[in-house]
C-alpha positions in Angstrom: 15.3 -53.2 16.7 15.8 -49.1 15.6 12.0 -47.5 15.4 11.4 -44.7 12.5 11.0 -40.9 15.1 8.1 -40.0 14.8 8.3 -36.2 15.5 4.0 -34.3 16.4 3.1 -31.2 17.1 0.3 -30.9 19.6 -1.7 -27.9 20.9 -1.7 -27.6 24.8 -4.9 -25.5 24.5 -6.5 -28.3 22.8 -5.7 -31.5 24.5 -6.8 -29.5 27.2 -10.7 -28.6 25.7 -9.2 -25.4 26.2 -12.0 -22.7 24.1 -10.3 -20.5 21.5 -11.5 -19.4 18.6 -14.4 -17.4 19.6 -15.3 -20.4 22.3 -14.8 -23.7 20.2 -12.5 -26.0 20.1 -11.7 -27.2 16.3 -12.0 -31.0 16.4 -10.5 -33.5 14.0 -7.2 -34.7 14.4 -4.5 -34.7 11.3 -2.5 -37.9 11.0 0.4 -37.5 8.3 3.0 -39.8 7.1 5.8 -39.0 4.0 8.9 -40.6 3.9 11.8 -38.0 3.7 14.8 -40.1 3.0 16.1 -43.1 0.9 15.8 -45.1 4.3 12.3 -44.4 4.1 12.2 -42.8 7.6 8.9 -42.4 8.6 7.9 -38.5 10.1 4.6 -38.3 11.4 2.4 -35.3 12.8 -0.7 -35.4 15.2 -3.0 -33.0 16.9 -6.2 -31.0 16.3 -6.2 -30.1 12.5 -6.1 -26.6 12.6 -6.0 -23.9 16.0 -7.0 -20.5 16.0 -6.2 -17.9 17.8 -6.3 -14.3 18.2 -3.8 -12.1 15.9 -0.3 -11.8 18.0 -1.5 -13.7 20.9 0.7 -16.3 22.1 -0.2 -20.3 22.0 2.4 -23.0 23.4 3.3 -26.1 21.0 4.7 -29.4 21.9 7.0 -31.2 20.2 7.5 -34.8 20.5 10.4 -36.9 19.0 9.6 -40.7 19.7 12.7 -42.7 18.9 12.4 -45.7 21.6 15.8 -47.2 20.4 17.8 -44.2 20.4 18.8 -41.0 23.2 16.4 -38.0 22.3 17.5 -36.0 25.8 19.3 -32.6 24.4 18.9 -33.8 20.8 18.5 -30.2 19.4 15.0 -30.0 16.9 15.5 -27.2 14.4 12.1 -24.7 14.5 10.7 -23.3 11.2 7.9 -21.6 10.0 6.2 -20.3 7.0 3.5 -17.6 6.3 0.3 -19.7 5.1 0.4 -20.0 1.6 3.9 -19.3 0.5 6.8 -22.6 -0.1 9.6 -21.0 1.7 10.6 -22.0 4.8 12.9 -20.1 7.4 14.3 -21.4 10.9 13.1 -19.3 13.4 14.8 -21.1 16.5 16.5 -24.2 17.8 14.3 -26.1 20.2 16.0 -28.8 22.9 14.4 -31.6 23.8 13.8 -33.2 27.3 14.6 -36.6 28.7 10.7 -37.4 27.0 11.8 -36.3 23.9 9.6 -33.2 23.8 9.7 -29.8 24.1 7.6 -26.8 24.6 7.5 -23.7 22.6 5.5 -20.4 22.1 4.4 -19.1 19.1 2.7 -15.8 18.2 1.5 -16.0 15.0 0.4 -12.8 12.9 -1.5 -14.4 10.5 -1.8 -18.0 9.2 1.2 -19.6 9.8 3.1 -23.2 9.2 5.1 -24.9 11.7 7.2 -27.7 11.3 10.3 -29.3 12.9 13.2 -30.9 11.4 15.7 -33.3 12.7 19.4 -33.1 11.1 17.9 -31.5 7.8 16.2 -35.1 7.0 13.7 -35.9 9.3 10.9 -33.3 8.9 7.3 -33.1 10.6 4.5 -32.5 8.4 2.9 -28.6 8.4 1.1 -27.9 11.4 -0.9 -24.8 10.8 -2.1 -22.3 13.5 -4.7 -20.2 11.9 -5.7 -16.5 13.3 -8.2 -13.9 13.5 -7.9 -10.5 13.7 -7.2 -8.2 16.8 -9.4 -5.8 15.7 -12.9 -5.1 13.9 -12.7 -5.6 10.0 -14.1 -2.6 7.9 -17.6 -3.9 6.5 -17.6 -2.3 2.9 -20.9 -1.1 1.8 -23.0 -3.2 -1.1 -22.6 -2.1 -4.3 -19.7 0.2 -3.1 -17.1 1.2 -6.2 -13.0 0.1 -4.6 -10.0 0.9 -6.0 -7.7 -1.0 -7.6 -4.0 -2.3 -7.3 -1.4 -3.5 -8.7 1.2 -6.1 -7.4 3.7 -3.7 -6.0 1.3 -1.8 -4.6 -1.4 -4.1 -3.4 -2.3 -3.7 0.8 -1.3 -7.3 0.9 2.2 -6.4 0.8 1.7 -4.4 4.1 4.6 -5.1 6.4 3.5 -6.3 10.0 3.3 -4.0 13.2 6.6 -3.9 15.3 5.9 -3.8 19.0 2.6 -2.6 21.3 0.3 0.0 20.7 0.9 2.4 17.8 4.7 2.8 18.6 5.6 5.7 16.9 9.6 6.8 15.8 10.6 9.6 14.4 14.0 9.7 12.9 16.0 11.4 10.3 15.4 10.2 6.6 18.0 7.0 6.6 20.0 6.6 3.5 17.7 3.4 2.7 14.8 5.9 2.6 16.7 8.4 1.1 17.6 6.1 -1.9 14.3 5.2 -2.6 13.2 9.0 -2.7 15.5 10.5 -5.1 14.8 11.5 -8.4 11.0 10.6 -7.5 9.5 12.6 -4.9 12.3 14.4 -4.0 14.6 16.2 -6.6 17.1 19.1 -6.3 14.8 21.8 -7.0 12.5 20.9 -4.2 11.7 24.1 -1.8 13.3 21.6 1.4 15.9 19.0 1.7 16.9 15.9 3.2 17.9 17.7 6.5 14.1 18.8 6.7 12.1 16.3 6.4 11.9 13.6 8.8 10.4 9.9 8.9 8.1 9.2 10.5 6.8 4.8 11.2 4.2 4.3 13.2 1.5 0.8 13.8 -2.0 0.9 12.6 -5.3 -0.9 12.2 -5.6 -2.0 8.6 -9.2 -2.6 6.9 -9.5 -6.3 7.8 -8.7 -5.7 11.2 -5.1 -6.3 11.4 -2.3 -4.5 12.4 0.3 -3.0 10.2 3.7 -0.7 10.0 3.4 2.5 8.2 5.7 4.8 7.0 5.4 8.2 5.9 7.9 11.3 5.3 6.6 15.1 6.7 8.6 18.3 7.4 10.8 18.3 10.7 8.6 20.9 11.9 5.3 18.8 12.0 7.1 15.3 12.6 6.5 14.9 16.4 2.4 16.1 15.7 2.4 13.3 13.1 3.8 10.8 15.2 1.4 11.8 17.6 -2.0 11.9 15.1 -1.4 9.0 14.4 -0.8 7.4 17.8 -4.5 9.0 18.7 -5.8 7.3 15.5 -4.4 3.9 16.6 -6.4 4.4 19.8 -9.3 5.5 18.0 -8.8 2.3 15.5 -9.7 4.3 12.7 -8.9 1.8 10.1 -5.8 2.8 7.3 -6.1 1.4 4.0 -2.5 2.0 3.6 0.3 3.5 4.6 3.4 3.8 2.4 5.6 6.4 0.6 4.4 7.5 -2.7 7.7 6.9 -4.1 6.0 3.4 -4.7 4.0 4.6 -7.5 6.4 5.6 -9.7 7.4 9.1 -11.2 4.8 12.0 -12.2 5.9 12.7 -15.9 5.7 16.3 -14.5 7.0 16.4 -11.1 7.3 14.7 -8.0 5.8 11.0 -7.0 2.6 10.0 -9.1 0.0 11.2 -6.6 -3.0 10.4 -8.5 -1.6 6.8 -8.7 -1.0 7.0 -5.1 -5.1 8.4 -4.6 -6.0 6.0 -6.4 -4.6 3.1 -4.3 -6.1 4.6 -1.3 -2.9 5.5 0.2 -2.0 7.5 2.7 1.2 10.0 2.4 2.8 13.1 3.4 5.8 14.4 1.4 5.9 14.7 -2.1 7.6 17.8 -4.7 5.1 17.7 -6.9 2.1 20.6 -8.2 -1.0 21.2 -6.6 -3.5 18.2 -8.0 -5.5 19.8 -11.6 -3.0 22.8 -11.4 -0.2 21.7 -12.8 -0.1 24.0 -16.2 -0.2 26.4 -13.8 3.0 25.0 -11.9 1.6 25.6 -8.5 3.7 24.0 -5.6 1.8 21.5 -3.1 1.9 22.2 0.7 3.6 18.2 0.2 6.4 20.1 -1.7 7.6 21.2 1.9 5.9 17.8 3.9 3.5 20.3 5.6 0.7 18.2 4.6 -0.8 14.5 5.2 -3.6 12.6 3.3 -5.3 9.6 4.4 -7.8 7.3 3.3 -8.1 9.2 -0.3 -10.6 6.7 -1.9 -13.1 7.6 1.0 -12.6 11.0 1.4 -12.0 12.8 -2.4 -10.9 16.0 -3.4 -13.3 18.0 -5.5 -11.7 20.5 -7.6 -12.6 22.5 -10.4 -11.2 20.4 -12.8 -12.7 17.3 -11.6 -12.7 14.7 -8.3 -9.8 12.8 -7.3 -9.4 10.2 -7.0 -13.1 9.2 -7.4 -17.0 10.9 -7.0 -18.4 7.7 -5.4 -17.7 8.8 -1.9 -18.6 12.6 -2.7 -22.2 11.4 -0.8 -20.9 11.9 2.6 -24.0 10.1 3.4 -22.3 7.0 2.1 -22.2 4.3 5.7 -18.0 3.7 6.4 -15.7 3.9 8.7 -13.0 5.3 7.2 -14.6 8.5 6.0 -14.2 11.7 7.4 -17.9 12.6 7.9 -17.4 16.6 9.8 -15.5 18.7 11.8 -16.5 16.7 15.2 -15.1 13.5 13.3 -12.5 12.2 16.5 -10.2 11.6 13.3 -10.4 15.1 12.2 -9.8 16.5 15.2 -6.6 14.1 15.8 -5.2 16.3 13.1 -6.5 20.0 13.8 -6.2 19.8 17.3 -2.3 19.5 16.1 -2.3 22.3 14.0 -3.3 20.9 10.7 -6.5 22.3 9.1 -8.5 20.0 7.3 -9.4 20.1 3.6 -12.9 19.4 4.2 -13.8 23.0 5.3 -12.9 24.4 1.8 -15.0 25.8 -0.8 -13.6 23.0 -2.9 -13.4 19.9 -0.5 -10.6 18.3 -0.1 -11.6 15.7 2.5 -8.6 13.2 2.5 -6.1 16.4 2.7 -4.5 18.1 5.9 -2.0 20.9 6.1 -0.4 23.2 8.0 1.5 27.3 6.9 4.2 27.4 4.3 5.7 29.9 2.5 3.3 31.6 -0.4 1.2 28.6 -0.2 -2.0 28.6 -1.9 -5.3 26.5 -0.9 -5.1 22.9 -2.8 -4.3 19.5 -2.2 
């Protein structure tokens, strides 16, 4: 007589009372059964309900096919995964089972994840999710504390992952991809540089809840390799980013350039953009981001305080205010990632500009 498979997902670490977690073991085991097909095959899934483990760090799965009346050796199990949360599924390898019927395989999850594997496309496991905890130290946010806020497009959620170890910094020229999404919004043909000038820069960082994320960001060819390497030393610091992303993702200033008080106002950090110096505009004044000589980070924290008003808000003008993102002095390790590169910091100007940084160009005047 044929028996159903029953296909299970088990974590080696905890059969084995291995810790994780933070030192405990998460007991309770899931037991799962669905039929999948008009021959009501029955697919089953057991192990410890959920396993945690440490953002990006490897942990070994076993799966088991149990098919007593039938050859599993060198059947090949499809491998699939989704982020926790979303429907979609994607095959992510082919796993080949062992005279048992089981097979090992390692997983490095970023955040939550799904697992499953499926046999011909009918026989499915149930989800087996491998939670996660972040490689670095969340940002505790201060009680009471006023945050931005974003849209869909623009939300940090939308972050794409690190690629690689460390900060892993590239420089390259501005690919056509790039270049795409920059014309006719930050860049346009009246701009003081071109495409030949300007480099991109990508580069990993710590976000805010203690993950670790790619950035991207666009400066003049002359400051590019200083960039790559600012932000390499903030990586080591683990000064956290909020986020890290072209401003061309805020849309079009009705004037000029990318909207950069959109982009402040996300708490984004950003080099290049043709647009006018922030509450200067009637004036038509260029910004040292017309020619991607400057950077700004962490704008929420760290506001400019112009004439004509703060930008992008005053609640952070109180330097006193406990985080870990702001840039409290010139002694700041952050700070001096930056101006021991050449780029002098906003926050020694009669009007602060604490988020900014910039380096000489041509005619330029002092403004964000």
């Amino acid at each position: 007589m044929w028996n159903p498979p029953l296909v299970s997902l088990l974590s080696t670490a905890a059969l084995g009372a291995v810790a994780i977690a933070g030192g405990s073991v998460l007991q309770g085991y899931l037991s799962a059964a669905m039929p999948r097909t008009a021959a009501a095959v029955l697919v089953t899934i057991t192990g410890p309900s959920t396993v945690t483990v440490r953002s990006e760090h490897a942990e070994t799965l076993q799966v088991a096919v149990n098919a007593p009346a039938a050859k599993t050796a060198g059947t090949r199990v499809n491998w699939q995964s989704r982020a926790a949360g979303t429907s979609s599924w994607r095959s992510i390898g082919t796993l080949r089972l062992d005279a048992t019927g089981r097979a090992s395989v390692r997983v490095s999850p970023w955040k939550p994840t799904d697992y499953r594997a499926a046999l011909a496309d009918t026989t499915v496991s149930a989800p087996f999710r491998v939670a996660t905890r972040p490689a670095g130290e969340p940002v505790a946010h201060p009680r009471g504390a006023v945050e931005p806020h974003f849209s869909v497009v623009t939300d940090p959620a939308q972050r794409p992952r690190a690629v690689g170890t460390g900060a892993n910094a590239v420089v390259s020229p501005i690919p056509g991809s790039v270049w795409e999404r920059m014309a006719g919004v930050s860049f346009t043909k009246d701009c003081p540089v071109g495409q030949e000038e300007l480099r991109y820069v990508q580069v990993n960082y710590w976000g805010w809840d203690g993950y670790r994320y790619r950035g991207e960001i666009v400066v003049h060819v002359s400051i590019a390799e200083q960039t790559a390497e600012i932000f390499t030393d903030l990586y080591r610091l683990r000064y956290p980013i909020r986020q890290m992303r072209l401003v061309d993702d805020f849309g079009k200033d009705p004037l000029k350039g990318a909207d950069d008080y959109a982009s402040m106002n996300s708490d984004n950090t950003s080099g290049f953009n043709c647009r006018y110096v922030d509450g200067r505009e009637a004036q038509r004044v260029l910004s040292p981001h017309a020619w991607g000589m400057a950077i700004d980070i962490n704008t929420w924290e760290n506001p400019y305080e112009a004439r004509t008003g703060v930008f992008p808000h005053s609640y952070y003008l109180d330097r006193s205010r406990p985080h870990r993102a702001v840039l409290d002095g010139p002694e700041s390790p952050a700070v001096q990632a930056f101006e021991s590169r050449g780029l002098r910091w906003g926050g020694r100007w009669s009007e602060k500009d604490y988020h900014h940084f910039q380096t000489t160009v041509p005619s330029r005047p002092k403004g964000k």
